[in-house]
N, C-alpha and C positions, 0 to 999 in steps of 0.2 A: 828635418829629414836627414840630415849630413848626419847627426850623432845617432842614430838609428844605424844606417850604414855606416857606418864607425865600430860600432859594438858589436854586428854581426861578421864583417868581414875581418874586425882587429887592426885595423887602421885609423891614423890620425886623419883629420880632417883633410891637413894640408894634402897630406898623402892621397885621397882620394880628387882631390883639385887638382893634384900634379897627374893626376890619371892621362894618360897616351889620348884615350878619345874625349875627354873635357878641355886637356891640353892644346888641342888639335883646333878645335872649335874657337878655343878662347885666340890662339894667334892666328885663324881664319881672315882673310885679309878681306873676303866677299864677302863676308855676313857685316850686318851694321848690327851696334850694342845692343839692339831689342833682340835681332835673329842669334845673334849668342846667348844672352840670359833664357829666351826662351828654348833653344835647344841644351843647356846644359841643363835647367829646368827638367828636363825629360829624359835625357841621361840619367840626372839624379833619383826622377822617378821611378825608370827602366831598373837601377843596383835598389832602392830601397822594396818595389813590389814586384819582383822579376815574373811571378807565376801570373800575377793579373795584368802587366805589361806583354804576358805572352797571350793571354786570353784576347787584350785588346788588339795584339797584331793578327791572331788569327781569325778574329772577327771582323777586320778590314779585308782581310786578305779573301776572304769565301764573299763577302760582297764584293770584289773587285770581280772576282771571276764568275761569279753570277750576273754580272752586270746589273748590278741595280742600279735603278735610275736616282739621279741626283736631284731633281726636284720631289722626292717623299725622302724625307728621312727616316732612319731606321735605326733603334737605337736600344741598345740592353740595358736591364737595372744598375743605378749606380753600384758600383765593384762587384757586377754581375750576384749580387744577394739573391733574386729568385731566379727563376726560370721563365722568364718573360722577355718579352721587347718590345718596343713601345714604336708604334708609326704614326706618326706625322707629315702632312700637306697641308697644302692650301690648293682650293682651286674657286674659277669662277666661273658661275655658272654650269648645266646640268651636264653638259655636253664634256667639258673640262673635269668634271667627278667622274663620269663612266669612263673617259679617257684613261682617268689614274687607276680607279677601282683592277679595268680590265687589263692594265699594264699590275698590277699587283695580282689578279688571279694568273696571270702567265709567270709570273717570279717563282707563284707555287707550283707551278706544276714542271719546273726543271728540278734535274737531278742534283743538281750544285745546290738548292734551296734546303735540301738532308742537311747536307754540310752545316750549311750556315746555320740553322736550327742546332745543329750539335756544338756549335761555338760557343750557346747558354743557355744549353737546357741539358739535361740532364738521358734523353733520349738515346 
């Protein structure tokens, strides 16, 4: 990923390791070694696919303010390929399904749900 962004921004490796916000991260005194590697992991991610790092922030960001609920996940095609999204639950029992079903037909019928639909689809 590093010689990827390398080649399009025109920087050495180092150079981009010595970058201000990787910088920042790595001499982070609160993060332990996992929360560093996996946050500059996604830094590195953020410089190598900037449009689809933005795609995923604003696909967070329109579920945050629609409030959708955190037990159904909600989730778009891997690097947003189609125009689709994919919902997942669990529940038990019938009572537990209508609960989710009718917490999902109320997600549809707010105005923030446009939004979030236009985060990967093409609408």
């Amino acid at each position: 990923m590093t010689k990827e962004i390398s080649l399009r921004a025109k920087l050495t490796v180092q150079e981009i390791f010595n970058s201000e916000d990787i910088e920042k991260v790595m001499l982070s005194e609160n993060l332990s070694s996992i929360q560093k590697a996996d946050t500059v992991r996604l830094l590195l991610k953020k410089k190598r696919f900037p449009l689809l790092s933005a795609r995923e922030k604003s696909f967070e960001s329109a579920k945050k303010k629609l409030g959708w609920p955190k037990d159904i996940d909600l989730s778009p095609t891997p690097y947003y390929e189609d125009n689709e999204a994919h919902i997942k639950f669990s529940f038990s029992g019938t009572r537990d399904y209508l609960r989710k079903i009718s917490n999902l037909r109320h997600m549809a019928e707010k105005n923030e749900f446009i939004v979030l639909l236009e985060t990967f689809t093409d609408e």
